[in-house]
SEMAR-198763 format. One record per residue (C-alpha): x, y negated, z; residue in three letters. Coordinates in steps of 0.001 Angstrom, whole numbers, padded with zeros to 6 digits, always signed. Layout:
REM residues N
XYZala ...
This chain:
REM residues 357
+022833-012664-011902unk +025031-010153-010246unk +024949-012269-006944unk +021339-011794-007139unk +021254-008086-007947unk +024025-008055-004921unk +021325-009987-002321unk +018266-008310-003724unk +019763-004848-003346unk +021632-005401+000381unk +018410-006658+001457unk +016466-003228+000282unk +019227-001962+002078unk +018784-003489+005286unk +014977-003154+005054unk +015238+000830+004427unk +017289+000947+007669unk +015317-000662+009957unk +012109+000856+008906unk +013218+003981+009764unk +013300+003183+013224unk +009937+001675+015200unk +011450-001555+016262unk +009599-002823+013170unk +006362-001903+014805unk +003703-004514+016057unk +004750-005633+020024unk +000699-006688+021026unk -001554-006123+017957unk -003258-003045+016889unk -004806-001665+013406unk -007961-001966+015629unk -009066+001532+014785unk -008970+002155+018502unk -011821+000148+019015unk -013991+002445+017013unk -015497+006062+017451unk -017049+008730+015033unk -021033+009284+015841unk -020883+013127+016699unk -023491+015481+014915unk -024421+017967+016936unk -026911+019828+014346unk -024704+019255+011562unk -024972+021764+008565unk -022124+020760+006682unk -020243+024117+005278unk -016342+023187+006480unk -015096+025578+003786unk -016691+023474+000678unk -015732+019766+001296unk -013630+018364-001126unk -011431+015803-001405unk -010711+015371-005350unk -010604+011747-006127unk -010407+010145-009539unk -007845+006959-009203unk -006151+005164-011961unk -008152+007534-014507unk -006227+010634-013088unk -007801+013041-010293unk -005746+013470-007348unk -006926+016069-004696unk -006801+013278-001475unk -007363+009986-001330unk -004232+009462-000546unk -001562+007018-001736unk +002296+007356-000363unk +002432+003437-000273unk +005235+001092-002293unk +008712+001831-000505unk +012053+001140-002448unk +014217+000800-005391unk +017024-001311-006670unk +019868+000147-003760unk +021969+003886-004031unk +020181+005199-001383unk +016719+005374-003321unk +017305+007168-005774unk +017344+010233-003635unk +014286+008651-001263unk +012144+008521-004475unk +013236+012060-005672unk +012073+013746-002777unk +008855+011234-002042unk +007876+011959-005647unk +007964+015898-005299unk +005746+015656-002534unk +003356+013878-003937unk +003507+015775-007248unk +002675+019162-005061unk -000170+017130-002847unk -001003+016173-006466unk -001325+012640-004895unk -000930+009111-006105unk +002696+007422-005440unk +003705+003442-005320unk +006992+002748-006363unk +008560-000228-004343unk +009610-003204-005617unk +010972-004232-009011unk +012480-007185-008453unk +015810-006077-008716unk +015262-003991-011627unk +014467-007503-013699unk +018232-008403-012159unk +020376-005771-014020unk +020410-002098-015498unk +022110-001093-012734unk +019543+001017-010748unk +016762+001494-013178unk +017455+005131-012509unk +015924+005337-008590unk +012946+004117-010454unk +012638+006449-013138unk +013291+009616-010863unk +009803+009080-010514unk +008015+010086-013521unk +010560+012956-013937unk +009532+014555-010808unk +005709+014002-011023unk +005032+013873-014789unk +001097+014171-014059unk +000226+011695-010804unk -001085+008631-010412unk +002005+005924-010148unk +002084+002330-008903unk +004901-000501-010053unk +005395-003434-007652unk +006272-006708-008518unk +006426-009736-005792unk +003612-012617-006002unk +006442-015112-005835unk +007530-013470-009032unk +004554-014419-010515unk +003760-017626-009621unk +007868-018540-010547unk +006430-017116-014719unk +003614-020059-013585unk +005641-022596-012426unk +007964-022611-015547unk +005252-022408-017735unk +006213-019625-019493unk +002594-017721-019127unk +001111-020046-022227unk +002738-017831-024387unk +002258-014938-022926unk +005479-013772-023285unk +006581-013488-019911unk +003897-010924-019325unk +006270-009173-021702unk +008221-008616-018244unk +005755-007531-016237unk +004586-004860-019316unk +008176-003671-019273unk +008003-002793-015321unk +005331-001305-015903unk +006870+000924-019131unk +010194+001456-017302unk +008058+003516-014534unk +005681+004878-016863unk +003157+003597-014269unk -000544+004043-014645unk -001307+000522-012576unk +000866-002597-011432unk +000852-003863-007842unk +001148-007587-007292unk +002370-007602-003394unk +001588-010783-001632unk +004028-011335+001290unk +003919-015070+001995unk +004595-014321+006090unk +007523-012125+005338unk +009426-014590+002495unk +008436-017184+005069unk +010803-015660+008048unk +013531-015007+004656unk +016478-017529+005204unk +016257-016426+001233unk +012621-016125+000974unk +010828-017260-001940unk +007776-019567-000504unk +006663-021198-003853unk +003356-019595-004467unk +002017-022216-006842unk -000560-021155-009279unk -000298-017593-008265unk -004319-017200-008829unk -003787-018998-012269unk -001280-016545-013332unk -002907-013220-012020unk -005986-014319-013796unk -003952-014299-017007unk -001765-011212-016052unk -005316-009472-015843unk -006386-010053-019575unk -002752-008903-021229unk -001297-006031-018932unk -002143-003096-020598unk -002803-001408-017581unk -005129-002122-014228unk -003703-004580-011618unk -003750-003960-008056unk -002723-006422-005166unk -001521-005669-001759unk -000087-007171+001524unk +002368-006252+003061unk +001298-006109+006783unk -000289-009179+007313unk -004076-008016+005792unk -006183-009805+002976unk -008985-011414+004412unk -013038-011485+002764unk -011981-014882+001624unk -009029-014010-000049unk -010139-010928-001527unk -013270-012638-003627unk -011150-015231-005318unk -008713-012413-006220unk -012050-010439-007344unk -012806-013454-009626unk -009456-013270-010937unk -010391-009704-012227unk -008247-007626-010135unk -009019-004003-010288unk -008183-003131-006660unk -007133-004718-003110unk -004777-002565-000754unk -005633-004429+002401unk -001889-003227+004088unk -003609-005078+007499unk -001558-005868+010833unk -000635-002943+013089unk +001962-000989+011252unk +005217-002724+010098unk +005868-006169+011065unk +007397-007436+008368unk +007553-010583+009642unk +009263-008372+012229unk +011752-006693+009841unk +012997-010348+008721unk +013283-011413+011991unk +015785-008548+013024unk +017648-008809+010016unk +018321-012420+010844unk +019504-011331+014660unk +016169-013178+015914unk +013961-012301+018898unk +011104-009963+019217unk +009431-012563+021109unk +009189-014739+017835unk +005619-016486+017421unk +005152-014866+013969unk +006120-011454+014871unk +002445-010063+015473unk +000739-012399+012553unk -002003-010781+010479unk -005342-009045+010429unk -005728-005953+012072unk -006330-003159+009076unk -009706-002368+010427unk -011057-005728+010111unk -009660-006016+006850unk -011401-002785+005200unk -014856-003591+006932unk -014824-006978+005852unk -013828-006818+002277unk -016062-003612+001814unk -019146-005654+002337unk -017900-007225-000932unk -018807-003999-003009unk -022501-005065-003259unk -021297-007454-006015unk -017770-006202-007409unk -017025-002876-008237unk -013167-002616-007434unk -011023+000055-005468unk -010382-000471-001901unk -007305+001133-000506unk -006808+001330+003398unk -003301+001213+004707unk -001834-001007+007806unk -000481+001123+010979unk -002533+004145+009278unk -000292+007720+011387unk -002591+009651+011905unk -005578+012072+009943unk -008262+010486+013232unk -006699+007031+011347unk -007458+007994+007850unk -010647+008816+008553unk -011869+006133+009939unk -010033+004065+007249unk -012842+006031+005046unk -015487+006105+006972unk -014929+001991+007441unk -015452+001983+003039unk -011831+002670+002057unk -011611+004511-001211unk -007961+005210-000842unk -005775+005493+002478unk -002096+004517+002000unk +000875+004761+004678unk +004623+003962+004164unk +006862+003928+007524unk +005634+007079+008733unk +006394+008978+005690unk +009558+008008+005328unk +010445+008785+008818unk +009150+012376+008113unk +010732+012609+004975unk +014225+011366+006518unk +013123+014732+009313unk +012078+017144+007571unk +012446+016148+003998unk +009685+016593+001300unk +008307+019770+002810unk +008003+017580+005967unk +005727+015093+003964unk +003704+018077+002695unk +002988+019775+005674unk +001871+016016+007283unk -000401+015035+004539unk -002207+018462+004921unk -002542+018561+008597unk -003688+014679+008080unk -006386+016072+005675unk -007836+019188+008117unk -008002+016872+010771unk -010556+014509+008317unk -012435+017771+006991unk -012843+018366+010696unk -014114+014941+011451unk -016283+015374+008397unk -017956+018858+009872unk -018598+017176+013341unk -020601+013952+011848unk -022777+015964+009179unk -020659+014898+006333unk -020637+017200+003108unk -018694+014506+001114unk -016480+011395+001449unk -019135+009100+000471unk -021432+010382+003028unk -018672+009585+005498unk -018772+006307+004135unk -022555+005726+005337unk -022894+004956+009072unk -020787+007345+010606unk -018757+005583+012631unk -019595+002522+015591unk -017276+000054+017546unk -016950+001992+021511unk -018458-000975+022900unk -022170-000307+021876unk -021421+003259+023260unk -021785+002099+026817unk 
């Protein structure tokens, strides 16, 4: 067990280190939010001073829709990472993912970079993370009949005092893992399950590589409560493994995925028949990013790399000031296409550049 806890938490280690760089970035895809452009208003009415951005997520109202995406935990270093990410999202009064708990399931041993958390933002919205190979493993050993090893899961979820629990899917990334867990089977099986006896609503996420319509329906029929798309054109994580491992950026794998912007268009057409929360993150750096994000259906927008970066700057003040200026720049964009609210921005504001010329 301590060999594991020793792997688990080098590798956080390692991960932290290189995502504060932009090697990790895509070499030749995009989030594809290029390809698209806001429909200016020129007669637009909208009063810039009264939009709002209050949100209701996770039964808690935040004032964006805005989630400082799953990160770290389980190494030294976090503790202090999560400290100062969780005091800027308790002043944005914003929702915050915690990263994964795998190692916390290892040993006591850094429960605390975990629990800094909830100290520091006693009234937002917060995410736990657990790994889809995780789950499927409680599958595989048939421990899910019963139902005690959601008993696990439950105690993540206590030891964060989190208001939701992120599954993350990451098949790509375990896949270019010398270590990498690549037994997924009955991972659908046991989220269905997971669903009826966590005591609080389950989210599921990539990790860079997108969800696709497809996938997103059967994990809608598995009663999921939200998808976080986390598309191709941010952090390869593919990429990430791949440079740990002293590999080549010219690796086959190291651009897989769906681009972000696919991702959100194509699994919002799915909220004719399920009512779930879409969350928009991928390659998502700037407020022109997160508002298209929106205005493509995303309820949520979510970004990781950049905010650490800025919070390794400038600290949490640095995170503060960037969510804010993110947020002028989308009441802006809001004012210019005759949108007094974010669900108007939602409705046919924005068109691929091609049909522009």
């Amino acid at each position: 067990m301590q060999q594991n806890d020793s792997i688990t938490s080098r590798r956080k280690k390692e991960h932290l280190e290189l995502c504060l760089t932009d090697e990790v970035s895509f070499n030749n895809k995009t989030n594809g939010f290029e390809k698209y452009d806001f429909l200016h208003y020129a007669i637009t009415e909208v009063d810039i001073n009264k939009i709002t951005f209050e949100t209701k997520f996770l039964n808690k109202k935040i004032s964006y829709p805005f989630l400082i995406s799953c990160m770290t935990g389980g190494v030294d270093v976090s503790e202090s990472i999560n400290a100062k990410l969780s005091v800027a999202a308790n002043e944005l009064n914003i929702a915050l993912g915690v990263g994964s708990q795998r190692q916390a399931l290892e040993n006591k041993s850094f429960h605390h970079t975990y629990k800094i958390i909830r100290r520091n933002a006693p009234g937002i919205p917060i995410l736990g993370n657990i790994g889809a190979a995780q789950i499927a493993e409680m599958s595989e050993r048939s421990r899910l009949k019963s139902g005690k090893s959601f008993d696990t899961v439950q105690y993540l979820v206590d030891l964060v005092e989190a208001d939701g629990m992120v599954i993350h899917l990451n098949p790509a990334q375990e896949l270019m893992q010398p270590e990498g867990d690549i037994l997924q089977k009955g991972l659908l099986k046991s989220i269905t399950k997971l669903v009826k006896n966590l005591k609080v609503p389950l989210f599921v996420k990539e990790v860079g590589s997108g969800i696709s319509k497809f996938a997103a329906k059967k994990l809608l029929d598995a009663g999921i409560t939200g998808i976080d798309v986390a598309g191709a054109g941010g952090t390869s994580w593919t990429g990430v493994e791949i440079l740990r491992n002293k590999g080549s950026a010219t690796n086959e794998f190291w651009d897989w995925g769906l681009p972000t912007s696919y991702c959100i268009k194509e699994i919002f057409r799915l909220k004719k028949k399920y009512k779930f929360t879409l969350v928009g993150s991928g390659g998502i750096n700037s407020g022109v990013e997160a508002a298209k994000a929106i205005a493509l259906g995303a309820d949520i927008v979510a970004s990781a790399r950049i905010i650490l970066q800025e919070l390794n700057k400038n600290g949490a003040e640095g995170v503060v000031k960037l969510v804010n200026k993110w947020f002028d720049t989308v009441r802006k964009i809001m004012y210019l296409t005759g949108s007094n609210s974010l669900q108007e921005l939602r409705k046919n504001k924005i068109v691929e550049k091609g049909s522009l010329y």
